[in-house]
C-alpha positions, -999 to +999 in steps of 0.1 A: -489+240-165-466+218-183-455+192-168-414+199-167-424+229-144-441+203-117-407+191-103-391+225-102-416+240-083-413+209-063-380+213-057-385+250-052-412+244-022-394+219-003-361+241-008-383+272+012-396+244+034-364+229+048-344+264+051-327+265+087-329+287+111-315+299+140-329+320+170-311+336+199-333+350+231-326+354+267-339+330+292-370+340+310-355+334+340-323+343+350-291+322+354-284+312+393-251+301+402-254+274+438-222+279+455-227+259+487-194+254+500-186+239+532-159+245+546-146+226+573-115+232+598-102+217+628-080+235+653-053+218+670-055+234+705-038+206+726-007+210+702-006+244+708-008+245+747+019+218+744+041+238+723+035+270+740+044+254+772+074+241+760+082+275+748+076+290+776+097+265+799+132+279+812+144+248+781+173+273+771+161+272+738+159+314+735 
């Protein structure tokens, strides 16, 4: 082998070496979404038996 043909194939070999690649697959295990959501409400029961009794008072209102 000559010796102008040693850095070509050189070349050539770290060229095939350093080629990129790219590689798509599923997960083994599947995706899980966490939706823990609390949720918290308060209801406002005095206000309400206050209004309703002021609703319900002869006031003249209705």
């Amino acid at each position: 082998m000559s010796t102008s043909r040693i850095p070509l194939l050189l070349c050539l070999v770290l060229l095939m070496s350093c080629s990129p690649t790219v590689q798509v697959a599923a997960p083994e295990k599947p995706i899980t979404i966490n939706l823990n959501v609390k949720i918290e409400h308060e209801i406002k029961v005095q206000v309400e038996k206050e209004l309703d009794t002021v609703l319900n008072q002869d006031s003249g209102l209705f």
